[in-house]
C-alpha positions, 0 to 999 in steps of 0.5 A, spaced: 429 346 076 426 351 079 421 353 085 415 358 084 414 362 089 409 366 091 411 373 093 407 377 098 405 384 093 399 385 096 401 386 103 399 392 106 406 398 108 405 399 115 403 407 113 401 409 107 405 413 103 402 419 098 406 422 093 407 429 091 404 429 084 398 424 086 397 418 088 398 413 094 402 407 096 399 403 100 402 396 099 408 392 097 405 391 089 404 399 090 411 401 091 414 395 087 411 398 080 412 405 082 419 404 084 420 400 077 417 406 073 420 411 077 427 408 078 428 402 074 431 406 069 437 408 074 443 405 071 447 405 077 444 407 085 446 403 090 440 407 095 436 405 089 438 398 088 437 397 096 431 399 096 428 394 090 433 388 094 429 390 100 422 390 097 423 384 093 426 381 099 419 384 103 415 380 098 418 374 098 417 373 106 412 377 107 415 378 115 413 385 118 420 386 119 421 386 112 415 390 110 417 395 115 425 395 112 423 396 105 417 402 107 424 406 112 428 405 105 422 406 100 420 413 105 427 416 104 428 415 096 422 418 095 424 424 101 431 425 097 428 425 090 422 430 094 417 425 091 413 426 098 
C-alpha cells in the first residue's frame, strides 16, 4: 500500500536565485525542474545527487530549515558550474 503525499513545490526559496542565461528561481517547484533539466542527465554527481535529496527532502516537509538547507546546496552547484 502506498500513502500519497503531498509535496510542498510551491514554497517559496528564502532569496530568489536568477540565473546567468536568464530567468529566476523563486521556489522549491523552480528549482526542482531546473535542476532535473540541468542535471537530471548527470550519470553519477554525489554534489548533484545531494542537492535533489535535499530539495525533494525540502518539498516533503516544507520546514524552513529544509528549504533553506536545499537553497545553500542549490546556490552552490549553480556557483560551481557558474550558472549564477
Amino acid at each position: 500500500m502506498r500513502l500519497a503525499m503531498t509535496l510542498n513545490w510551491d514554497m517559496p526559496l528564502p532569496q530568489t536565485l536568477r540565473l546567468k542565461r536568464g530567468g529566476e528561481l523563486r521556489t522549491l517547484g523552480d528549482a526542482g525542474r531546473f535542476a532535473l533539466d540541468r542535471y537530471g542527465s548527470v550519470i553519477k554527481s554525489e554534489g548533484v545527487e545531494h542537492m535533489l535529496d535535499l530539495l525533494l527532502r525540502a518539498a516533503e516537509t516544507g520546514r524552513e530549515g529544509d528549504v533553506a538547507a536545499a537553497t545553500d546546496q542549490l546556490k552552490h552547484t549553480l556557483m560551481a558550474s557558474r550558472e549564477i
